[in-house]
Backbone as JSON, one array per atom type, in Angstrom:
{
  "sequence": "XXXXXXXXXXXXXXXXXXXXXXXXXXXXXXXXXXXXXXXXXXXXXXXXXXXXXXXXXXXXXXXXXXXXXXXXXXXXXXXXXXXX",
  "N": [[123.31, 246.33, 71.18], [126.71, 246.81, 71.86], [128.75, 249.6, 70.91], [132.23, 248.84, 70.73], [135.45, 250.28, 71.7], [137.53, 249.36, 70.27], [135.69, 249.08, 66.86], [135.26, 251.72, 66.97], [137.99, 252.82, 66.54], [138.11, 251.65, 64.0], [136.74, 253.47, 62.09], [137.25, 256.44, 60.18], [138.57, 258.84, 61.51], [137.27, 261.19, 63.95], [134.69, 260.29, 63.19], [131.39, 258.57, 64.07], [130.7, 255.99, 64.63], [127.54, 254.36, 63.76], [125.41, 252.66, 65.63], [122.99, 249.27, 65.26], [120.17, 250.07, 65.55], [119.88, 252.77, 65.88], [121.07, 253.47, 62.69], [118.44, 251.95, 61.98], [116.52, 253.63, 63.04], [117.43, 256.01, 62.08], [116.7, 255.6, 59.05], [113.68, 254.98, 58.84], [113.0, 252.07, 59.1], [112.3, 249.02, 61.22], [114.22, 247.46, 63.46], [114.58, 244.7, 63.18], [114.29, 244.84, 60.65], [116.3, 245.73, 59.47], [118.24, 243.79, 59.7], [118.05, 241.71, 59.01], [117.97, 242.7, 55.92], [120.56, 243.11, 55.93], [121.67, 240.59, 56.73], [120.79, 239.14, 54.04], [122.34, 240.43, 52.29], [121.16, 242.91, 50.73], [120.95, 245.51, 52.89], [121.96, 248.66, 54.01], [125.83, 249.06, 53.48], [127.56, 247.46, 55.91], [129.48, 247.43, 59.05], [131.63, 244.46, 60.91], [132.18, 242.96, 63.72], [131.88, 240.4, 64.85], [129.47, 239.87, 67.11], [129.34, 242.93, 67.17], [127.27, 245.2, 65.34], [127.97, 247.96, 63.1], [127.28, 250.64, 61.69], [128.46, 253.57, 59.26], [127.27, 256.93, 58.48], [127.65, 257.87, 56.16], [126.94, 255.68, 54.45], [124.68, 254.61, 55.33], [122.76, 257.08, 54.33], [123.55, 256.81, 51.93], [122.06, 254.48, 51.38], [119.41, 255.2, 51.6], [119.29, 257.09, 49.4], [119.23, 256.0, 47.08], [117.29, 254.28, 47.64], [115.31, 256.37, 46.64], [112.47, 257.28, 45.48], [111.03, 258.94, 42.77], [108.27, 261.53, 42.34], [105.18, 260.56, 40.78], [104.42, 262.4, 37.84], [101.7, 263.96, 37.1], [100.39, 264.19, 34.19], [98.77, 266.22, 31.84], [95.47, 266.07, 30.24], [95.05, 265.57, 26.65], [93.97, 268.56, 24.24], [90.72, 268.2, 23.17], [90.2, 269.03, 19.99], [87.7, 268.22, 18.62], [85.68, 269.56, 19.0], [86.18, 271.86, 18.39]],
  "CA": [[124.71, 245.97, 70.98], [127.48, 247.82, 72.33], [129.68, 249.45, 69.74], [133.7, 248.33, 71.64], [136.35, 250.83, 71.25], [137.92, 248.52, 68.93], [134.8, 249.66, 66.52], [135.32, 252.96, 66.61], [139.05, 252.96, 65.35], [137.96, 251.2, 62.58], [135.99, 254.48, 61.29], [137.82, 257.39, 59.76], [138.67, 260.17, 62.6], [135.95, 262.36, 63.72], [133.43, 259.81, 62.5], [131.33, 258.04, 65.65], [129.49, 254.46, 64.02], [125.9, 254.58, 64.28], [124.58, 251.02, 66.0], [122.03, 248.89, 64.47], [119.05, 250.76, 66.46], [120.46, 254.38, 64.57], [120.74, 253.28, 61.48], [116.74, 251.49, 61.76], [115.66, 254.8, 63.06], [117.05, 257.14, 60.59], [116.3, 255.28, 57.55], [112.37, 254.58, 59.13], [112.45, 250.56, 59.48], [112.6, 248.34, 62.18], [116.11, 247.05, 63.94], [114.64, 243.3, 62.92], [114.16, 244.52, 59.09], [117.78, 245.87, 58.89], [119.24, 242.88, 60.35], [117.54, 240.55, 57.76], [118.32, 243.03, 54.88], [121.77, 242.8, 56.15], [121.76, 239.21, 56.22], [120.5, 238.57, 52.66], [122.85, 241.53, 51.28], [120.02, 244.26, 50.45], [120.41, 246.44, 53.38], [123.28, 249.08, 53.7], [126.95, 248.4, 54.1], [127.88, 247.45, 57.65], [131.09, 246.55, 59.62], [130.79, 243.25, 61.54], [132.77, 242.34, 64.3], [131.58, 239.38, 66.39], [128.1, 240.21, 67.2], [128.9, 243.83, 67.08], [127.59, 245.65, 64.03], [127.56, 249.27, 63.24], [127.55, 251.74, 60.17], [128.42, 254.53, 58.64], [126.72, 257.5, 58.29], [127.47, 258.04, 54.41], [126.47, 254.48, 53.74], [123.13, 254.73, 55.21], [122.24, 258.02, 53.37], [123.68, 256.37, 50.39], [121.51, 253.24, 51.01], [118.25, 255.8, 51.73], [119.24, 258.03, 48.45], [119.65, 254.83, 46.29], [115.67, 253.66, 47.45], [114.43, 257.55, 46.59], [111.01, 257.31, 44.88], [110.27, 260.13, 42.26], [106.34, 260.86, 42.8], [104.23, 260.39, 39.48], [104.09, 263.41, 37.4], [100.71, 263.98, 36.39], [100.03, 264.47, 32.73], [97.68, 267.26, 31.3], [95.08, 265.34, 29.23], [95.17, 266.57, 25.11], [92.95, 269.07, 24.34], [89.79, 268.09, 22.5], [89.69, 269.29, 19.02], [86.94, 267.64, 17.76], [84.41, 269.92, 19.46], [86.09, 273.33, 18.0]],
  "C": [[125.57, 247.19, 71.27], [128.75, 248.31, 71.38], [131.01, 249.61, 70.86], [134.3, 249.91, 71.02], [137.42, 250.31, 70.35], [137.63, 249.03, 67.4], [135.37, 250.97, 66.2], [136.88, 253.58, 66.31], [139.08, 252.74, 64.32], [137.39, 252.48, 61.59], [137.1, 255.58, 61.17], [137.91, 258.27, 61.3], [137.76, 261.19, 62.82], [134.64, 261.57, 63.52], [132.9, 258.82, 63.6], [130.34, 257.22, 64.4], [128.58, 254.69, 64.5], [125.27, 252.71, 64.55], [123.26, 250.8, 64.37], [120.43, 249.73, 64.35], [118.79, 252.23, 65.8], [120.21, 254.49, 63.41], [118.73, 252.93, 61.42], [116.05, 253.17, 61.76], [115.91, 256.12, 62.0], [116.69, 256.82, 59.31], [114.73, 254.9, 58.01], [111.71, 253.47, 59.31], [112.85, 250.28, 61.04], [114.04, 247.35, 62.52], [116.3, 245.51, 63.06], [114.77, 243.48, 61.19], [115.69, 244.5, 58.79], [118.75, 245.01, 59.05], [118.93, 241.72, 59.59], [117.89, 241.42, 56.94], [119.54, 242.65, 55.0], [122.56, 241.21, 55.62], [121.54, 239.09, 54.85], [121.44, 239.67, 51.73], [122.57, 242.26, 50.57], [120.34, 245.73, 51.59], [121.92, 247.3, 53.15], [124.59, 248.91, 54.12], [127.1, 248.88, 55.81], [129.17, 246.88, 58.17], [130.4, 245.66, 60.89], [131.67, 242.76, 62.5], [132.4, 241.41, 65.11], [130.3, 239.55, 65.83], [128.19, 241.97, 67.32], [128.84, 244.22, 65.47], [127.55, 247.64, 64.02], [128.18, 249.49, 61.63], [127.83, 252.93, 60.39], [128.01, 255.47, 58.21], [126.27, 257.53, 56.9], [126.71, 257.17, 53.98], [125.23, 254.01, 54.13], [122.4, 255.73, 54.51], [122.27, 257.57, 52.07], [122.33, 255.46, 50.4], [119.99, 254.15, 50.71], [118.13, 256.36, 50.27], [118.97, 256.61, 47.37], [117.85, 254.16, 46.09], [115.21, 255.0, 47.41], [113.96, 256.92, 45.59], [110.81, 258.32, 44.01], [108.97, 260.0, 42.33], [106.31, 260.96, 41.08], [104.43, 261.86, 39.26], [102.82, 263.59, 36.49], [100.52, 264.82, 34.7], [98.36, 265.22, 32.1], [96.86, 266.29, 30.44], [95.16, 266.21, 27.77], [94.08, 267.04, 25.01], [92.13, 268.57, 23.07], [89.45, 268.54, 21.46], [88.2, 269.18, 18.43], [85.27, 268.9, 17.97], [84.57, 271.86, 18.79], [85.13, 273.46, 16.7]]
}
């Protein structure tokens, strides 16, 4: 999809929309996942004109920061009294 010059007034000054294709690749899915998250209102905000769509830089970092994972923090087992 071709983002129009239309599109790219809509974004703040300085700020160039990132296609559908952009967004998939910096957040690590596929163009088809983000376009079904989209649809069902899970994936991150997007502007929609027609058939063009494009985002926002912020609002894909947001969407990425928002699914961060903390890892497990492994837990020391208690020490064994019973044997002092």
């Amino acid at each position: 999809m071709e983002v129009t010059m239309r599109t790219k007034r809509m974004f703040p000054p300085g700020e160039r929309p990132m296609k559908t294709w952009e967004a998939a690749h910096r957040l690590g899915v596929s163009e088809s996942f983000l376009n079904k998250a989209r649809a069902a209102g899970a994936g991150p905000a997007a502007y929609v004109f027609g058939r063009c769509v494009a985002y926002r830089v912020a609002d894909v970092e947001a969407y990425a920061a928002a699914h961060r994972v903390e890892p497990a923090v492994a837990v020391a087992p208690a020490s064994d009294e019973r044997g002092a």
